[in-house]
C-alpha positions as CSV (number, residue, x, y, z in Angstrom):
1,X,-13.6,-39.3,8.2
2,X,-14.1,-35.9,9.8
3,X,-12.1,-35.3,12.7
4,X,-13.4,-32.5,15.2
5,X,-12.6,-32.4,18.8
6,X,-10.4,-30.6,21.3
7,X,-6.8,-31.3,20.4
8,X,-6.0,-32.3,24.1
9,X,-9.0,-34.8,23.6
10,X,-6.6,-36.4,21.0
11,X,-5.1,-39.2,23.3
12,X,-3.8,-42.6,22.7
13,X,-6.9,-44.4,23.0
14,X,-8.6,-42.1,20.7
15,X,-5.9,-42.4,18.1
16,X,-6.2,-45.8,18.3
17,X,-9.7,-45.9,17.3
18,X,-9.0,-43.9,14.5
19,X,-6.5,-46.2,13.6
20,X,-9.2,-48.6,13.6
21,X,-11.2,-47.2,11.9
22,X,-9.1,-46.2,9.2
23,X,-9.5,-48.4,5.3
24,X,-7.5,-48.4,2.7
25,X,-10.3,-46.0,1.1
26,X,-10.5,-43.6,4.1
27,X,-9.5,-40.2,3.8
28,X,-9.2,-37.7,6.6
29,X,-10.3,-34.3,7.2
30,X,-9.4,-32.6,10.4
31,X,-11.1,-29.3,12.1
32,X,-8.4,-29.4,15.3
33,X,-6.5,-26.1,14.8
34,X,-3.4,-27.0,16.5
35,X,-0.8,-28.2,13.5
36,X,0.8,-31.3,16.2
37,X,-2.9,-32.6,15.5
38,X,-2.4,-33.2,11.8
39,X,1.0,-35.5,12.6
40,X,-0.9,-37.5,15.3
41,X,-3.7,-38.3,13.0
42,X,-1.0,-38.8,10.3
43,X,0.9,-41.3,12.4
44,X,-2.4,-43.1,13.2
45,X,-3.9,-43.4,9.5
46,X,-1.1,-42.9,7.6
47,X,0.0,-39.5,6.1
48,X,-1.2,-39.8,3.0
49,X,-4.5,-40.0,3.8
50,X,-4.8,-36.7,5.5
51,X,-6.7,-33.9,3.2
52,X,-5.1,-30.3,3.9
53,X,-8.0,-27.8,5.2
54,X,-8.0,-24.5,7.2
55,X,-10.8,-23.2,8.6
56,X,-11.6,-19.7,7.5
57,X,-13.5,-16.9,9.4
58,X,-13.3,-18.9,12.4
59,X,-14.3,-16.7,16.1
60,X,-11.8,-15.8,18.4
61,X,-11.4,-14.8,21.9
62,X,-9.1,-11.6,22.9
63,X,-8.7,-10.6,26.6
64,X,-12.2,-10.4,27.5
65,X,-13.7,-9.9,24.1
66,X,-15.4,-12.2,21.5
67,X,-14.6,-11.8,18.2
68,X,-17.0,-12.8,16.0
69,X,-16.5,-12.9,11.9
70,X,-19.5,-13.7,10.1
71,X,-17.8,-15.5,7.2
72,X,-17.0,-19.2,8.1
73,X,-15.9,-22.1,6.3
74,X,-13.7,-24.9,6.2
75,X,-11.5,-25.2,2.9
76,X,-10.1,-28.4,1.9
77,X,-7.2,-30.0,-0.6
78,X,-3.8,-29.2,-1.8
79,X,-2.8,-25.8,-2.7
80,X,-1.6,-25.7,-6.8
């Protein structure tokens, strides 16, 4: 399951959706970037079933100024 909105669009109601939707052959991937996301997923599918990623080259905002870094993409699993 991929995971992508707004962390303060994570609410209870959404959560408990996921919840629903979660099998016991679901994994999840999440794009929030806010790490409290990754627990309230967790809490709702179960831990283990989270799949580490960061998201790489991502824009950013400064002031008045857009950042923009041409190189983007999501990496995903455990670190060895």
């Amino acid at each position: 399951m991929l995971v992508a909105l707004k962390h303060q669009h994570l609410t209870e109601s959404v959560l408990k959706n996921i919840n629903a939707l979660t099998g016991p052959a679901t994994l999840a991937l999440s794009v929030i970037n806010r790490l409290e996301s990754k627990k309230l997923l967790g809490h709702a599918c179960g831990q283990e079933k989270i799949v580490p990623a960061i998201a790489v080259g991502i824009d950013a905002v400064h002031g008045k100024t857009v950042l923009l870094i041409r190189v983007k993409k999501i990496t995903a699993g455990k670190v060895i």
